[in-house]
N, CA, C and O of each residue as an XYZ file, in Angstrom:
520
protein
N      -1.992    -32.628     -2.096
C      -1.171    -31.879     -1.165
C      -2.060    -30.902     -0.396
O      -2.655    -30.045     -1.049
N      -2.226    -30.958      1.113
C      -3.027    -30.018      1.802
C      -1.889    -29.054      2.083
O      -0.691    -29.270      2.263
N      -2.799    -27.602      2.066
C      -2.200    -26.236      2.839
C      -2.272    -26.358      4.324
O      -3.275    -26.851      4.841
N      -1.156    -25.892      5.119
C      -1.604    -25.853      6.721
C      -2.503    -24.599      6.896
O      -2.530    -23.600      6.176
N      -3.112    -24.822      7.824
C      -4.046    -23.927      8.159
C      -3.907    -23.435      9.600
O      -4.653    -22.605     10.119
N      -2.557    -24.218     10.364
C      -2.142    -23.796     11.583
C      -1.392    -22.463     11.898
O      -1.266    -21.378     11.332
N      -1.039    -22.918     12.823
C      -0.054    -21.277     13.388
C       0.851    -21.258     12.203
O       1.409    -22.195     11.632
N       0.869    -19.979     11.964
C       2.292    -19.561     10.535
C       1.374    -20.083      8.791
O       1.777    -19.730      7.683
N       0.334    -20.820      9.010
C      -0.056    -21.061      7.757
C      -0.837    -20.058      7.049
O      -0.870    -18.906      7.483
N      -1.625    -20.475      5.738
C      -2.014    -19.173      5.115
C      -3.700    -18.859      5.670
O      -4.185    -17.855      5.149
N      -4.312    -19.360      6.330
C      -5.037    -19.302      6.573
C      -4.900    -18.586      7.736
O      -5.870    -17.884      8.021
N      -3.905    -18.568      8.532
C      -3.871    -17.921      9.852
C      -3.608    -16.725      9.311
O      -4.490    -15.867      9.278
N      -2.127    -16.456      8.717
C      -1.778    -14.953      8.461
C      -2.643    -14.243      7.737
O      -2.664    -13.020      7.873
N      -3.915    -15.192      6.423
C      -5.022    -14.376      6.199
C      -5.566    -13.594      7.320
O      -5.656    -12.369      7.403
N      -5.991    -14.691      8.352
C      -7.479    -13.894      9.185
C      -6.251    -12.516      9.874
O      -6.526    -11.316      9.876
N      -5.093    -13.051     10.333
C      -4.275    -11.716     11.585
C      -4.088    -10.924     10.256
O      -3.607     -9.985     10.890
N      -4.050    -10.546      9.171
C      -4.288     -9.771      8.109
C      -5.352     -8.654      8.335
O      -5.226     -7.459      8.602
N      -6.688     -9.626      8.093
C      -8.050     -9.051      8.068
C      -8.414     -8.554      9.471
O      -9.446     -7.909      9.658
N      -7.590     -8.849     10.416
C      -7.558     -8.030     11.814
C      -7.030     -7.324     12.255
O      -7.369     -6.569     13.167
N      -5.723     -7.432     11.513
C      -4.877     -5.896     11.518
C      -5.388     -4.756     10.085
O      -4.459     -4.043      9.707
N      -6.182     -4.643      9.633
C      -6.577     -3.817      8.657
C      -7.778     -3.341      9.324
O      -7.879     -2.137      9.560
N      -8.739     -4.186      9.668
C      -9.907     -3.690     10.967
C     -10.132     -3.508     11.953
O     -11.103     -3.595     12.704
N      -8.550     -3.048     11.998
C      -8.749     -2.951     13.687
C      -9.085     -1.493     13.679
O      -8.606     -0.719     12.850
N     -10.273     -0.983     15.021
C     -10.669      0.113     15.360
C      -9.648      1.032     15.914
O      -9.070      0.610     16.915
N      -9.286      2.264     15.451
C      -8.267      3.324     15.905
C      -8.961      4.321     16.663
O      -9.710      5.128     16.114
N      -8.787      4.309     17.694
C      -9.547      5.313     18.937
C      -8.577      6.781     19.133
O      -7.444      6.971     19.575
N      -9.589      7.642     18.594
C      -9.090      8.989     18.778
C      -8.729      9.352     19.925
O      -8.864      8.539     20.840
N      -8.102     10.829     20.238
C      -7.598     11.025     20.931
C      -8.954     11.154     22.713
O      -8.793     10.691     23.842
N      -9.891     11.814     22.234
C     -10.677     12.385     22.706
C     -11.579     11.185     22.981
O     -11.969     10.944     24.123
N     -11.808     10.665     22.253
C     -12.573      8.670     21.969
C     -11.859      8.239     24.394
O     -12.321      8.138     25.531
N     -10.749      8.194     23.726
C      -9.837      7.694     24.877
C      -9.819      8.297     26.322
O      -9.758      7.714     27.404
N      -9.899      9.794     25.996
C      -9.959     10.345     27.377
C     -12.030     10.280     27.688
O     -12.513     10.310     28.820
N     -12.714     10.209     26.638
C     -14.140      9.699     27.263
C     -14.245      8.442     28.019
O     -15.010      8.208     28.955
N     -13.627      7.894     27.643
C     -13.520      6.381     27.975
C     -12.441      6.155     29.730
O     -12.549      5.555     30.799
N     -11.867      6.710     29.314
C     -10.735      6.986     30.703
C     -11.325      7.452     31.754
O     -11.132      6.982     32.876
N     -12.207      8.548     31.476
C     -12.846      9.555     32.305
C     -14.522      8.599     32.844
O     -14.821      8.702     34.033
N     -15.297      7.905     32.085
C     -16.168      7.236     32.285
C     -15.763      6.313     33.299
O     -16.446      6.266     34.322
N     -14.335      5.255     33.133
C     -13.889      4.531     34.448
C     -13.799      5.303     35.686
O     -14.041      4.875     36.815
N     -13.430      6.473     35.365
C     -12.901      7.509     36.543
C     -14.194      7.635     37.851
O     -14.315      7.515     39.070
N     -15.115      8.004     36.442
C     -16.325      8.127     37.450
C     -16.798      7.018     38.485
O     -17.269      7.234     39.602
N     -16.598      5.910     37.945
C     -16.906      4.970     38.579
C     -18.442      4.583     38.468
O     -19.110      4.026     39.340
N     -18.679      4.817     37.759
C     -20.954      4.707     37.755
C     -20.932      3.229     36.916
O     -22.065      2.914     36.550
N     -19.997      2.373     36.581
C     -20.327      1.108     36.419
C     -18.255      0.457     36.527
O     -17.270      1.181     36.675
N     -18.284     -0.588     36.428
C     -17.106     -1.704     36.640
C     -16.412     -1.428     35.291
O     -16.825     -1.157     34.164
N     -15.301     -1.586     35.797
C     -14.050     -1.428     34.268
C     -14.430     -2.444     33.014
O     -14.414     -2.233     31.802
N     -14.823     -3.781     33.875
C     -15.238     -4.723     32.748
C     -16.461     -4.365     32.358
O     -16.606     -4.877     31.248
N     -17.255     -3.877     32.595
C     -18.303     -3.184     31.987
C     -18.308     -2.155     30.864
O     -18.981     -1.983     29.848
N     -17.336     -1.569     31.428
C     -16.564     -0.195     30.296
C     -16.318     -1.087     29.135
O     -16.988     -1.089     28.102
N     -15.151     -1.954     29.434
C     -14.381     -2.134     28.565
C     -15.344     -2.713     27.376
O     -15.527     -2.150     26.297
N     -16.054     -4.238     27.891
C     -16.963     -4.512     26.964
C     -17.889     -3.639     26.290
O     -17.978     -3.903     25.091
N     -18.669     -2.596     26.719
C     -19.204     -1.868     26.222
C     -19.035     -1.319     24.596
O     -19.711     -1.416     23.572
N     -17.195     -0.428     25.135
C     -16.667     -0.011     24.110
C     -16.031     -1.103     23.512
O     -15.359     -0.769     22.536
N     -16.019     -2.376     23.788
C     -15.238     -3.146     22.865
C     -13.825     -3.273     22.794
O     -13.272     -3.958     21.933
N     -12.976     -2.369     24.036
C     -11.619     -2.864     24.615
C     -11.277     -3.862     25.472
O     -12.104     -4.570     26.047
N      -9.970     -3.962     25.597
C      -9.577     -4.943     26.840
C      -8.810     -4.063     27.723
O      -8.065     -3.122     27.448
N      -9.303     -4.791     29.317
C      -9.379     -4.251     30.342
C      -7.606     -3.906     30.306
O      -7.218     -3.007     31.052
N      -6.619     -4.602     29.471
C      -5.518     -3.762     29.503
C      -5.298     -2.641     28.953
O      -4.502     -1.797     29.366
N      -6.071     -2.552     27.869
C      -5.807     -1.089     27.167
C      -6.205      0.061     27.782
O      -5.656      1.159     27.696
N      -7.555     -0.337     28.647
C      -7.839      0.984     29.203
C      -7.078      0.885     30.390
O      -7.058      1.936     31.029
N      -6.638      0.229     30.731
C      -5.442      0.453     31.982
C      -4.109      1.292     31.564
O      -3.472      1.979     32.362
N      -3.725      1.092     29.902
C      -2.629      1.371     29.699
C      -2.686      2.900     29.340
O      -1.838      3.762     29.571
N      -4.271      3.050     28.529
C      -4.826      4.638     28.472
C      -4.622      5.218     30.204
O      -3.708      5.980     30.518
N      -5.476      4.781     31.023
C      -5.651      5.494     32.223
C      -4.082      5.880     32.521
O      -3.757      7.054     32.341
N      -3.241      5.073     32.904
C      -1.663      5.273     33.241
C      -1.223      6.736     32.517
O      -0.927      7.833     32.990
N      -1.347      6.110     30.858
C      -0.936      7.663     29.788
C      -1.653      8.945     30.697
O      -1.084      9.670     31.513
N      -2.993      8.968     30.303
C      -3.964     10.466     30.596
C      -3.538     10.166     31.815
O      -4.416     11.017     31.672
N      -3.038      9.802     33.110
C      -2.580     10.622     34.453
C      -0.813     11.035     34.104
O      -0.327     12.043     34.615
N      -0.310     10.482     33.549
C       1.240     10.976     33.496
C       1.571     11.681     32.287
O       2.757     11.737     31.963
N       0.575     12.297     31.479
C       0.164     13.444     31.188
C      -0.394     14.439     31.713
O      -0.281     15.583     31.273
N      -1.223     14.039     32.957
C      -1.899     14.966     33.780
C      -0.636     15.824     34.551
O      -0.357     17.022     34.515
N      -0.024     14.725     35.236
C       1.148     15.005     36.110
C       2.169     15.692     35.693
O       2.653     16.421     36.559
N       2.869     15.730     34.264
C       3.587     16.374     33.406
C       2.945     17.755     33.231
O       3.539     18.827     33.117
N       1.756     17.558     33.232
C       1.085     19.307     32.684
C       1.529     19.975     33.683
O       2.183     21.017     33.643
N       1.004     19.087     35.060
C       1.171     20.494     36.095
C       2.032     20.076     36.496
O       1.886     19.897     37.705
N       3.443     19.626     35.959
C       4.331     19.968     36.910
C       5.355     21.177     35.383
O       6.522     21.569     35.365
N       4.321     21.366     34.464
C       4.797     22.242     33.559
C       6.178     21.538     32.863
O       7.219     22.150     32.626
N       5.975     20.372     32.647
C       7.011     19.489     31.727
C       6.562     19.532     30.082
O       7.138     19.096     29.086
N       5.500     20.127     30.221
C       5.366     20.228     28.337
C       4.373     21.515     27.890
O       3.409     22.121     28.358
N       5.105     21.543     26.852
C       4.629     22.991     26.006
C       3.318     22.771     25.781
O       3.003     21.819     25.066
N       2.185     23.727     26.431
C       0.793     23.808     25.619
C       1.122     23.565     23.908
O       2.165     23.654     23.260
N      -0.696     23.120     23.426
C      -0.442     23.523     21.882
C      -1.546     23.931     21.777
O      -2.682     23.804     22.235
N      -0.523     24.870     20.509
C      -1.697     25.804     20.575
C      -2.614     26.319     19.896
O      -2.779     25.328     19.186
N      -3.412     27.095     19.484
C      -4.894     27.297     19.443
C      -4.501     27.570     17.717
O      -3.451     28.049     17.289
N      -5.266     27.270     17.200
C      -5.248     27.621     15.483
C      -5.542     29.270     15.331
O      -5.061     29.976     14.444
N      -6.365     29.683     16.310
C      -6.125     31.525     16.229
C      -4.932     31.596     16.612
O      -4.623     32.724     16.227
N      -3.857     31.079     17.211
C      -2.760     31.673     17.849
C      -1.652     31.355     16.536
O      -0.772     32.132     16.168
N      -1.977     29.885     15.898
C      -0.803     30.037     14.894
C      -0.948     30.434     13.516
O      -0.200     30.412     12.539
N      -2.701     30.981     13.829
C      -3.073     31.852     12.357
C      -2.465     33.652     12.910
O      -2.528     34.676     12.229
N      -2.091     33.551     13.870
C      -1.687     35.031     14.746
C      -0.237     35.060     13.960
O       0.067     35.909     13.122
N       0.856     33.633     14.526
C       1.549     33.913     14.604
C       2.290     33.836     13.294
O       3.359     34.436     13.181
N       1.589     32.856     11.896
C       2.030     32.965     10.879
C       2.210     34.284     10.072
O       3.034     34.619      9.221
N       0.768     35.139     10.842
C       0.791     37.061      9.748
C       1.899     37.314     10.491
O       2.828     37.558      9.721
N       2.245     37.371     11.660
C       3.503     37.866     12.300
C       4.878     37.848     11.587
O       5.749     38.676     11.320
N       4.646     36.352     11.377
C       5.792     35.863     10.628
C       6.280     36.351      9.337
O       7.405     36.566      8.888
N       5.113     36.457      8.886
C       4.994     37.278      7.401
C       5.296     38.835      7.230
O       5.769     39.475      6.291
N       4.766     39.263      8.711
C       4.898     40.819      8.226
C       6.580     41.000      8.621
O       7.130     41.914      8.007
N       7.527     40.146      9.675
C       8.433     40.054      9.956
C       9.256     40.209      8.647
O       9.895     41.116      8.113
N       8.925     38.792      8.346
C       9.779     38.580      6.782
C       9.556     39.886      5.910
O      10.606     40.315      5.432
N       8.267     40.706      5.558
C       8.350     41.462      4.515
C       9.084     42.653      5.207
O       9.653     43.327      4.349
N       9.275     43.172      6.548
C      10.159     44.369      7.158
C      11.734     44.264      6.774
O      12.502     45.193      6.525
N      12.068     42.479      6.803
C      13.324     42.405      6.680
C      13.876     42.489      5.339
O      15.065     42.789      5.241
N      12.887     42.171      3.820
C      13.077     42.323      3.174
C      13.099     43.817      2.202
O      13.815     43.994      1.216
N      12.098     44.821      2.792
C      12.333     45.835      2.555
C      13.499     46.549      2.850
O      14.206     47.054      1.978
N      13.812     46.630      4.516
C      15.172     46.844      4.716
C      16.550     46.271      4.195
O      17.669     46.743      4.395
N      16.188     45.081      3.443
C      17.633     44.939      2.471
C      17.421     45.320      1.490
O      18.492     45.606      0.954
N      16.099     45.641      0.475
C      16.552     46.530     -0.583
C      16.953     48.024     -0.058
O      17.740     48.645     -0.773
N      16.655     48.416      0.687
C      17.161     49.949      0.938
C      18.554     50.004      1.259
O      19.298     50.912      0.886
N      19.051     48.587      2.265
C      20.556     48.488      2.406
C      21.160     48.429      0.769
O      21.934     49.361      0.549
N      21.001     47.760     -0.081
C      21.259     47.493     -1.354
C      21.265     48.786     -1.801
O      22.397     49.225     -2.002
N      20.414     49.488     -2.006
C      20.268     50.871     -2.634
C      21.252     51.723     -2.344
O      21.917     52.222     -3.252
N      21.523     52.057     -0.806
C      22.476     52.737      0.032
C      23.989     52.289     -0.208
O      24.897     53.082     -0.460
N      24.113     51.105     -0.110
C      25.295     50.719     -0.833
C      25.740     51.195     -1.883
O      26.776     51.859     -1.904
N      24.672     50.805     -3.459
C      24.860     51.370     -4.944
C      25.493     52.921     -5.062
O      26.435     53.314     -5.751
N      24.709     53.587     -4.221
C      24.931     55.084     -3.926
C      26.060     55.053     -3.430
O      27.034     55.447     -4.071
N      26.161     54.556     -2.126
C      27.597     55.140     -1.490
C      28.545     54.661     -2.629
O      29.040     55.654     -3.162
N      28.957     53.562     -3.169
C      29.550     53.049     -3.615
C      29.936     54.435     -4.885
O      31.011     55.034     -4.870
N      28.904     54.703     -5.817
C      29.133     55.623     -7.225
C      29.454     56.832     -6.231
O      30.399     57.563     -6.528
N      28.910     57.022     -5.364
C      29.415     58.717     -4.614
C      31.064     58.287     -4.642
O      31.789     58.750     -5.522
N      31.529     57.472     -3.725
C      32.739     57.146     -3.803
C      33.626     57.046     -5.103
O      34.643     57.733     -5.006
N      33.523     56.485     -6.086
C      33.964     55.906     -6.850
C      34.152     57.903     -7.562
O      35.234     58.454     -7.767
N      33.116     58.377     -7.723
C      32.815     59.614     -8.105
C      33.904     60.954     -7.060
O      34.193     62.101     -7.400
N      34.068     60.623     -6.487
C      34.847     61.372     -5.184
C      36.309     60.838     -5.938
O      36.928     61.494     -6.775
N      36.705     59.438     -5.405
C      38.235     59.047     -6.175
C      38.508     59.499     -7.382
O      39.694     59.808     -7.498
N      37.616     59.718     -8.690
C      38.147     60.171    -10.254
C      38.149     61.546    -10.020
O      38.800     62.200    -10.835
N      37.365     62.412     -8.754
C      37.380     63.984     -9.173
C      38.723     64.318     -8.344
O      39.256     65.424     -8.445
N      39.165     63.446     -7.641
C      40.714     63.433     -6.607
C      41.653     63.442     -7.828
O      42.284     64.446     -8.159
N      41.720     62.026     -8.611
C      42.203     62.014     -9.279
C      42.528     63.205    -10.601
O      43.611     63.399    -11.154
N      41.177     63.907    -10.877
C      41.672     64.700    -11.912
C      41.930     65.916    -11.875
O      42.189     66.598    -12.867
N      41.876     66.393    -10.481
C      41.909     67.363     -9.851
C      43.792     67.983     -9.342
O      44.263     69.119     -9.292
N      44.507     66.395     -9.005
C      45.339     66.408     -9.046
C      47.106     66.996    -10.784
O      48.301     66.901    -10.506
């Protein structure tokens, strides 16, 4: 009994296996070098592409992204992100926030206890006074 080795057999879904596990994942920054190198124009897209080892659609489909990201920035359609000093800023913020609010409810708590026995202390001296 032979195995197929055609389309759908085990030999095929082996190798699209071993090509989807190796396939190269291009960073963010990987992409806009690469985008920006076509831009310049100092050699042919198919030149690029082979170089880095893409196809001339992907970097078409990158170039499209990095300009309608470009276009979104300045037309101010998306939130900067931001700087690791800014959300190491804004986490102590956060923190000293939280510990103000928590001090001020034990003192509300406290103020309560008090008013509460002042009161309670006020009604029995009504009471025995009467």
């Amino acid at each position: 009994m032979r195995t197929r080795t055609g389309p759908n057999g085990p030999a095929d879904r082996h190798v699209k296996e071993i090509k989807r596990k190796t396939r190269r994942k291009f960073s963010a920054e990987e992409k806009i070098r690469i985008v920006l190198n076509g831009l310049r124009g100092e050699s042919s897209i198919f030149e690029l592409c082979r170089r880095e080892g893409i196809t001339e659609s992907l970097y078409y489909n990158w170039s499209k992204d990095f300009m309608e990201a470009g276009k979104k920035r300045f037309a101010g359609d998306t939130a900067r992100q931001a700087t690791s000093s800014e959300v190491t800023d804004l986490k102590r913020e956060a923190h000293d926030l939280k510990e103000a609010v928590a001090e001020q409810t034990l003192e509300l708590r406290l103020l309560i206890r008090i008013f509460n026995s002042l009161w309670r202390k006020s009604a029995f001296l009504s009471t025995v006074a009467i």
